[in-house]
PDB file of N, CA, C and O in Angstrom:
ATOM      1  N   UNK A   1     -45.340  30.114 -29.915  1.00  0.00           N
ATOM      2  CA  UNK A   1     -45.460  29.195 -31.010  1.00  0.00           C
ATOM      3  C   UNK A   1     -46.709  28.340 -30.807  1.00  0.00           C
ATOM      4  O   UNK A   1     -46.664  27.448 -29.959  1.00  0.00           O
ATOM      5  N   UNK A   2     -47.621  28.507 -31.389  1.00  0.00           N
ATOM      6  CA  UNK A   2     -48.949  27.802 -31.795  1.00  0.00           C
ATOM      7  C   UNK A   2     -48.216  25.509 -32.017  1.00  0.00           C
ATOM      8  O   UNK A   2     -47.172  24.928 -32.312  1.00  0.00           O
ATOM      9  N   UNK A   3     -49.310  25.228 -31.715  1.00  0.00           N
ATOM     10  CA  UNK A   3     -49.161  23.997 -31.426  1.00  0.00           C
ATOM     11  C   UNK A   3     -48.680  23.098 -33.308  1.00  0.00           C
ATOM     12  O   UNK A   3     -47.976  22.144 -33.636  1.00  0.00           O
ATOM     13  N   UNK A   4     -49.382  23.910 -33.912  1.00  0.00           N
ATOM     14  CA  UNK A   4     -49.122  23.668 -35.214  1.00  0.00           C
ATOM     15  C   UNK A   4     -47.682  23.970 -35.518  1.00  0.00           C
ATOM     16  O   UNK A   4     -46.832  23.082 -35.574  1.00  0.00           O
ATOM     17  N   UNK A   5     -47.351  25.615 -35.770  1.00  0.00           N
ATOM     18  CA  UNK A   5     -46.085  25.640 -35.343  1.00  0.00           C
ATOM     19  C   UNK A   5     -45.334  24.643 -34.935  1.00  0.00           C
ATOM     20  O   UNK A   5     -44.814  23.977 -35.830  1.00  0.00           O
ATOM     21  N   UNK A   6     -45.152  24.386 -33.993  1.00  0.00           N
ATOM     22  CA  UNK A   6     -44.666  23.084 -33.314  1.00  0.00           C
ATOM     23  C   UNK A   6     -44.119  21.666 -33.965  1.00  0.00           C
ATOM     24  O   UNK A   6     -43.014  21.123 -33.962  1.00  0.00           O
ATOM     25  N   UNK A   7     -45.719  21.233 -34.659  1.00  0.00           N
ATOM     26  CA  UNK A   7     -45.487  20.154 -35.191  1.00  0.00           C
ATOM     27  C   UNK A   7     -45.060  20.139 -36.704  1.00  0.00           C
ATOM     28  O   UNK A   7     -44.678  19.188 -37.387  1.00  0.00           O
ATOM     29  N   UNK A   8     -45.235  21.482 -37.040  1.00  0.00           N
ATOM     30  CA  UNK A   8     -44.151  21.634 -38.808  1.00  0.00           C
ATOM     31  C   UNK A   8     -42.875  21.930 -38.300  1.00  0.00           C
ATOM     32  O   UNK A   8     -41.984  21.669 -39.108  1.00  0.00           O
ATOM     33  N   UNK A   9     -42.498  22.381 -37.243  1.00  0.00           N
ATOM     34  CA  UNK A   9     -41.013  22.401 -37.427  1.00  0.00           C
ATOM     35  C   UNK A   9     -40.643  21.573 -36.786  1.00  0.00           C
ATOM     36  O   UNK A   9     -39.429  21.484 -36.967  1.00  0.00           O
ATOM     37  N   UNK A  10     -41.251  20.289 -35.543  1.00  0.00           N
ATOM     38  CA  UNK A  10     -40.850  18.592 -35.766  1.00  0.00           C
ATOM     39  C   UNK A  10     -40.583  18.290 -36.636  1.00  0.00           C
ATOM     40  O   UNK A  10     -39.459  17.892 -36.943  1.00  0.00           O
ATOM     41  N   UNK A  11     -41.515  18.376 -37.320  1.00  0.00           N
ATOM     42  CA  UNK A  11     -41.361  17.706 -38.760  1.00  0.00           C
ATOM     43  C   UNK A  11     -39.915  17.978 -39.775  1.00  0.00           C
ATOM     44  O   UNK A  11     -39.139  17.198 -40.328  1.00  0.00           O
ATOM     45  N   UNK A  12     -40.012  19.750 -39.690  1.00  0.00           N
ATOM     46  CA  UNK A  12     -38.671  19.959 -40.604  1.00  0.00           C
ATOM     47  C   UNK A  12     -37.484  19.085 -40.153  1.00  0.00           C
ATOM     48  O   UNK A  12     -36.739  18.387 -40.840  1.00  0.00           O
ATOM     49  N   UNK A  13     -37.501  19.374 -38.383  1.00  0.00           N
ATOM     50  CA  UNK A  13     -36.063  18.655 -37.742  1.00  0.00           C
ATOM     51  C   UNK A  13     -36.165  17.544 -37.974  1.00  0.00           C
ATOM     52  O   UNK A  13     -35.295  16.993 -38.648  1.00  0.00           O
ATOM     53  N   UNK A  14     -36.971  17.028 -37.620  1.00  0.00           N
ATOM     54  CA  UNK A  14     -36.903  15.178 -38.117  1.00  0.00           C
ATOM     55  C   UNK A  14     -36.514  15.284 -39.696  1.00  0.00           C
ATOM     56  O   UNK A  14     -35.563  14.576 -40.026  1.00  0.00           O
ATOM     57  N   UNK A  15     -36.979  15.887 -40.477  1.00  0.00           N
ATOM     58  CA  UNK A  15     -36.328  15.639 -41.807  1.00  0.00           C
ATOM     59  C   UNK A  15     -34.887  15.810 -41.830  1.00  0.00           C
ATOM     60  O   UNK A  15     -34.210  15.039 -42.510  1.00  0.00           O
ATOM     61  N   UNK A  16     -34.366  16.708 -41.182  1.00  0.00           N
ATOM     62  CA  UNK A  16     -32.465  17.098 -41.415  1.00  0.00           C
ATOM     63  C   UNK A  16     -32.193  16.131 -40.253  1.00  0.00           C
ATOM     64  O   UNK A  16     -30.964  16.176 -40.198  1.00  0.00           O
ATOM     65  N   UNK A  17     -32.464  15.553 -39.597  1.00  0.00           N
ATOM     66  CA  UNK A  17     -31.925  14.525 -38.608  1.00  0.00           C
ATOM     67  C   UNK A  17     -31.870  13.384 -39.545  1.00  0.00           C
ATOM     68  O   UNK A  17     -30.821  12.764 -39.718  1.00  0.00           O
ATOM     69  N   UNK A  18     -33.175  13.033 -40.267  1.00  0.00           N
ATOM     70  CA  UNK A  18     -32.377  11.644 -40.773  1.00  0.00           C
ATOM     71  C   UNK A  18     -31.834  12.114 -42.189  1.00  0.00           C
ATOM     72  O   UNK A  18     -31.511  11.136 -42.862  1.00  0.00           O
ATOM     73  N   UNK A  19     -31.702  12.939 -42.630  1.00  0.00           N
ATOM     74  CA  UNK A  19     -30.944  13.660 -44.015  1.00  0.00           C
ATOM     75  C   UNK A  19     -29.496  13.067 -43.621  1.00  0.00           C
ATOM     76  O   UNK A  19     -28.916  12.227 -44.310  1.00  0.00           O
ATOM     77  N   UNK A  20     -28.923  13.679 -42.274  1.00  0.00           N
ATOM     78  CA  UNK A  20     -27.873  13.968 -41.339  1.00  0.00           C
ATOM     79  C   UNK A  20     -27.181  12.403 -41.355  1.00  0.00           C
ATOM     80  O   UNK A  20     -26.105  12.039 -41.829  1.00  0.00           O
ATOM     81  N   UNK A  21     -28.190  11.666 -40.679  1.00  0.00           N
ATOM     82  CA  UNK A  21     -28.065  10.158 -40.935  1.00  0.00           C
ATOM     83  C   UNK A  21     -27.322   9.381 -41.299  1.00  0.00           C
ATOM     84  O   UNK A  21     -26.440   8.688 -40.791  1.00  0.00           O
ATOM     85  N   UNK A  22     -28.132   9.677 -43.157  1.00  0.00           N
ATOM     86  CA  UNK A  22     -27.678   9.578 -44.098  1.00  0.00           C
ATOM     87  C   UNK A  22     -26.425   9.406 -44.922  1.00  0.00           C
ATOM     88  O   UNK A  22     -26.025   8.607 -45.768  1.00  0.00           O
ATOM     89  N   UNK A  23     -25.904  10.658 -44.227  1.00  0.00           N
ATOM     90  CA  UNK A  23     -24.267  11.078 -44.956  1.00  0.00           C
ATOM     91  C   UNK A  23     -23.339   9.766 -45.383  1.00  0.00           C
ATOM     92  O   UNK A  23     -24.297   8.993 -45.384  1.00  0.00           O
ATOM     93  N   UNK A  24     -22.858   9.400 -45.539  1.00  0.00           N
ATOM     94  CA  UNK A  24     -21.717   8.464 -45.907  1.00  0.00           C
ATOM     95  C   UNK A  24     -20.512   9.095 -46.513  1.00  0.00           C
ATOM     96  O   UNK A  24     -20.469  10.316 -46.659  1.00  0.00           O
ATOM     97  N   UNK A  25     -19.494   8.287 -46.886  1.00  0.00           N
ATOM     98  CA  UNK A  25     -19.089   7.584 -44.975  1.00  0.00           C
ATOM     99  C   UNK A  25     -18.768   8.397 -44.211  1.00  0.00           C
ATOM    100  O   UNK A  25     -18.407   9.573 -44.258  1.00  0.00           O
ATOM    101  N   UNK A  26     -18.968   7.493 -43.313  1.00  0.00           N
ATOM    102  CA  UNK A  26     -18.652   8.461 -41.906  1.00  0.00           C
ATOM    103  C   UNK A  26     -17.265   7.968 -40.853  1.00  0.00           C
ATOM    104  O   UNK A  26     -17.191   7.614 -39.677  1.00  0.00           O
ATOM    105  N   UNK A  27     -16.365   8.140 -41.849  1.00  0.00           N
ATOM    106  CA  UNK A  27     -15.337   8.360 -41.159  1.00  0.00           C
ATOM    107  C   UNK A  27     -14.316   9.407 -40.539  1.00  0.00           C
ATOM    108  O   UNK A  27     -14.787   9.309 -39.406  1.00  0.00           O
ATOM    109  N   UNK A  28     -13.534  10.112 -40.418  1.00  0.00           N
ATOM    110  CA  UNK A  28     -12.884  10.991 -39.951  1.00  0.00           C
ATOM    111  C   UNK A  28     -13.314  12.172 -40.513  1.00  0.00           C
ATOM    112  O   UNK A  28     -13.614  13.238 -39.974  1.00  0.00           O
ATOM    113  N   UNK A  29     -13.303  11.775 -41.894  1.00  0.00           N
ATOM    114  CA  UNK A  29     -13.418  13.866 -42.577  1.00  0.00           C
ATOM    115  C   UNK A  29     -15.187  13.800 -42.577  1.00  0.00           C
ATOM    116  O   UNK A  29     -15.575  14.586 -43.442  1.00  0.00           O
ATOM    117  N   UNK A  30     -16.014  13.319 -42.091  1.00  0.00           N
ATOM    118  CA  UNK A  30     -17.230  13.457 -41.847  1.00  0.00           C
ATOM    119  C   UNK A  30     -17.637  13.319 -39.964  1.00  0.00           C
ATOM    120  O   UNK A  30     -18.580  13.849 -39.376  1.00  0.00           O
ATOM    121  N   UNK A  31     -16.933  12.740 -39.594  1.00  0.00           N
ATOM    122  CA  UNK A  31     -17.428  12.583 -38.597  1.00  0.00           C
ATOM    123  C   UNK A  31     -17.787  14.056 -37.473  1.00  0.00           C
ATOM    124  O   UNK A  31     -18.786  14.287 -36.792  1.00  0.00           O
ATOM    125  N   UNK A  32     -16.565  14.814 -37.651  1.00  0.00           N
ATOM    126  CA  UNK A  32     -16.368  16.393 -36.990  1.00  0.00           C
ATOM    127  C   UNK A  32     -18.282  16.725 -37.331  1.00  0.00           C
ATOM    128  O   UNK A  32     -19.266  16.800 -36.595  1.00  0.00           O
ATOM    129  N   UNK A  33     -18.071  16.842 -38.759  1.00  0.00           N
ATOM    130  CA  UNK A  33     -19.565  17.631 -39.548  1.00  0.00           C
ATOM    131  C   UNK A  33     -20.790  16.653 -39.566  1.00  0.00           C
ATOM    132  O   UNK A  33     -21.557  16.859 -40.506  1.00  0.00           O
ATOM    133  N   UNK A  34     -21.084  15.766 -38.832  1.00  0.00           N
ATOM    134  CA  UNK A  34     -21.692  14.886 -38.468  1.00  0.00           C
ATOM    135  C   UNK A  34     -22.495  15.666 -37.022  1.00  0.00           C
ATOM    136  O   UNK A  34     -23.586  16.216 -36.871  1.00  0.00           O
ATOM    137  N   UNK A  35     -21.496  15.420 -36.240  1.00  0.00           N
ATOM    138  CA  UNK A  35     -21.513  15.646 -35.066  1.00  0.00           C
ATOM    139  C   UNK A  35     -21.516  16.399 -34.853  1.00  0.00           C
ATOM    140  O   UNK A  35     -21.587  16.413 -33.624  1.00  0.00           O
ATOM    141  N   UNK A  36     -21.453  18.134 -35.528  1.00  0.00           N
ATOM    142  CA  UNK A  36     -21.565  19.329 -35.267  1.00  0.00           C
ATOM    143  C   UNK A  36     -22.606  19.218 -35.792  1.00  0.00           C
ATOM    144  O   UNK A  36     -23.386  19.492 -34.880  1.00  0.00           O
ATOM    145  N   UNK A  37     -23.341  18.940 -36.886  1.00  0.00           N
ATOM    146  CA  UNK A  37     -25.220  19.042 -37.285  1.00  0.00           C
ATOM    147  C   UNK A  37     -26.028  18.253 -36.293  1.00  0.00           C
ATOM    148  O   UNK A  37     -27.192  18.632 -36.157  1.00  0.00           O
ATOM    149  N   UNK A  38     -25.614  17.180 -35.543  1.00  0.00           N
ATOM    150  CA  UNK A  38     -26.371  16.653 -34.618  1.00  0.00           C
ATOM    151  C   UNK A  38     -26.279  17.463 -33.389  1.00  0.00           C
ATOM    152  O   UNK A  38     -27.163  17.135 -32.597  1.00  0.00           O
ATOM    153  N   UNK A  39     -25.499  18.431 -32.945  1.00  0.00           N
ATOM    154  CA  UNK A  39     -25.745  19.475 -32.165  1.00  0.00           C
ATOM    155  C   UNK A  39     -26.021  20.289 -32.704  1.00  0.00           C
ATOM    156  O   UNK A  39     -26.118  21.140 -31.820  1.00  0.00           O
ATOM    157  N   UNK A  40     -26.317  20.873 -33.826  1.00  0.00           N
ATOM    158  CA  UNK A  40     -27.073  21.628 -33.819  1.00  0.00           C
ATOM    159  C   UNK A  40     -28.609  21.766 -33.933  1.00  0.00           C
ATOM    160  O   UNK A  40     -29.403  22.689 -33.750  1.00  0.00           O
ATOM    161  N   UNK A  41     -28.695  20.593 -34.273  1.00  0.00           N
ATOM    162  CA  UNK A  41     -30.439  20.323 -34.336  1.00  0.00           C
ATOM    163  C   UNK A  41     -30.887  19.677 -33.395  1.00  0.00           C
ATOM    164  O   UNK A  41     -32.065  19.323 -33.448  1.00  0.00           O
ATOM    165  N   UNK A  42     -29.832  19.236 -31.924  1.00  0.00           N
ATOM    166  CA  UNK A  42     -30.751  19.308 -30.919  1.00  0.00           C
ATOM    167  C   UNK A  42     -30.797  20.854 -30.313  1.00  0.00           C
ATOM    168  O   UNK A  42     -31.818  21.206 -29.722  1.00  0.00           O
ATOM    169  N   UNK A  43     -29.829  21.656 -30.445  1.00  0.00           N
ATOM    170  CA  UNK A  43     -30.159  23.337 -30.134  1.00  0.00           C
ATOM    171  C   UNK A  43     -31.266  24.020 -30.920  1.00  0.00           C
ATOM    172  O   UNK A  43     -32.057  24.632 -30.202  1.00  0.00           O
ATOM    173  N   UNK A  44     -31.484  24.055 -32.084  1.00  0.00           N
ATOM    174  CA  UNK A  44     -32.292  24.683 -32.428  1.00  0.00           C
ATOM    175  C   UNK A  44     -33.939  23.579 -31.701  1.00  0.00           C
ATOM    176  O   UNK A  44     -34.728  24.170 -30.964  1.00  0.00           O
ATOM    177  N   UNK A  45     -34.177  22.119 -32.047  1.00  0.00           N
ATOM    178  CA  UNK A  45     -34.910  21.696 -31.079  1.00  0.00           C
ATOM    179  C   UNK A  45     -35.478  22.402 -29.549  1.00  0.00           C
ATOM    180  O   UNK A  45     -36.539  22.884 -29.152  1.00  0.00           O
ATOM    181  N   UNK A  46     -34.414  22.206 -29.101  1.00  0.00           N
ATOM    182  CA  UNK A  46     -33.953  23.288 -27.331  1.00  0.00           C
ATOM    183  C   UNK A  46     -34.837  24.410 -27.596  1.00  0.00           C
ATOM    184  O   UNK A  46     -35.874  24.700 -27.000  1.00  0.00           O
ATOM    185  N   UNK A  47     -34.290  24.992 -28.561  1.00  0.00           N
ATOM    186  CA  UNK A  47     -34.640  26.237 -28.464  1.00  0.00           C
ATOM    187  C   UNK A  47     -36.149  27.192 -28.981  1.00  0.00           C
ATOM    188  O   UNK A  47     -36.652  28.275 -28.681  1.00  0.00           O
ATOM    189  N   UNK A  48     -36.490  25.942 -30.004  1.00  0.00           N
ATOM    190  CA  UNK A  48     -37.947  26.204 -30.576  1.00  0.00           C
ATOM    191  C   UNK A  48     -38.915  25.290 -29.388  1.00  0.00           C
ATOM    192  O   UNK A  48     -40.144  25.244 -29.336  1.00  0.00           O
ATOM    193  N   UNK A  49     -38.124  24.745 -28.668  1.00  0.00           N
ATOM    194  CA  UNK A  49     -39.391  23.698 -27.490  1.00  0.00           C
ATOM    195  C   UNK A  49     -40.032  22.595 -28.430  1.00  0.00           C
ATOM    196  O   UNK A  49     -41.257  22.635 -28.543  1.00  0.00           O
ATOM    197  N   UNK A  50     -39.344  21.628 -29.107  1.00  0.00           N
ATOM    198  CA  UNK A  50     -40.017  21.131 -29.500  1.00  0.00           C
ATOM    199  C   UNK A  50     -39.146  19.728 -28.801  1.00  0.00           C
ATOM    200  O   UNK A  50     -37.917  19.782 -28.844  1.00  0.00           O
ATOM    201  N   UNK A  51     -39.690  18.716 -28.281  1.00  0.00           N
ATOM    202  CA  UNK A  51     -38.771  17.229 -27.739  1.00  0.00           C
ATOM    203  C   UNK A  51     -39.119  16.250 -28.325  1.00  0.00           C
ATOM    204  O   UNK A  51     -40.265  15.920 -28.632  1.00  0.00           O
ATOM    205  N   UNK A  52     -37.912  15.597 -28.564  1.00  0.00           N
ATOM    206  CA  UNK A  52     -37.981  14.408 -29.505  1.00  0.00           C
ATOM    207  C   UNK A  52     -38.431  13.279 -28.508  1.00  0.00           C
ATOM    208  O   UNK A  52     -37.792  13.068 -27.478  1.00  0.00           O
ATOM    209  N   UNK A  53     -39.805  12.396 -28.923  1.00  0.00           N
ATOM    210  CA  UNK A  53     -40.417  11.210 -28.035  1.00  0.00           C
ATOM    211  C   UNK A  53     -39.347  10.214 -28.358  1.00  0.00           C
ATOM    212  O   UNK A  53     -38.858   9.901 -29.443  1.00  0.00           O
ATOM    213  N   UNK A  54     -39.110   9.799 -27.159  1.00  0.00           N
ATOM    214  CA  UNK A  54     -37.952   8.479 -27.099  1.00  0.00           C
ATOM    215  C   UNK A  54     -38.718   7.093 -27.374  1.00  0.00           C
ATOM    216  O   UNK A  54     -38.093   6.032 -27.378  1.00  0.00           O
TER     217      UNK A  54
END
């Protein structure tokens, strides 16, 4: 993956991370599907090598 690469699909993940955010409310019948999209977009992250700067 080219460095560009890289930084468009930061970019995509940062977009569905704060999409993800977003959701309301987040109580019980959201929370499961919350928390299963926030693992999954640190796996696909993982897995394309891209790390989120703290």
């Amino acid at each position: 993956m080219t460095d560009q690469e890289k930084q468009k699909a930061d970019e995509l993940v940062s977009r569905l991370e704060l999409a993800v955010g977003q959701i309301f409310p987040r109580d019980a019948a959201n929370a499961s599907l919350i928390a299963e999209m926030i693992r999954i977009l640190n796996g696909l992250r993982s897995l394309l090598g891209i790390v989120r700067p703290h």
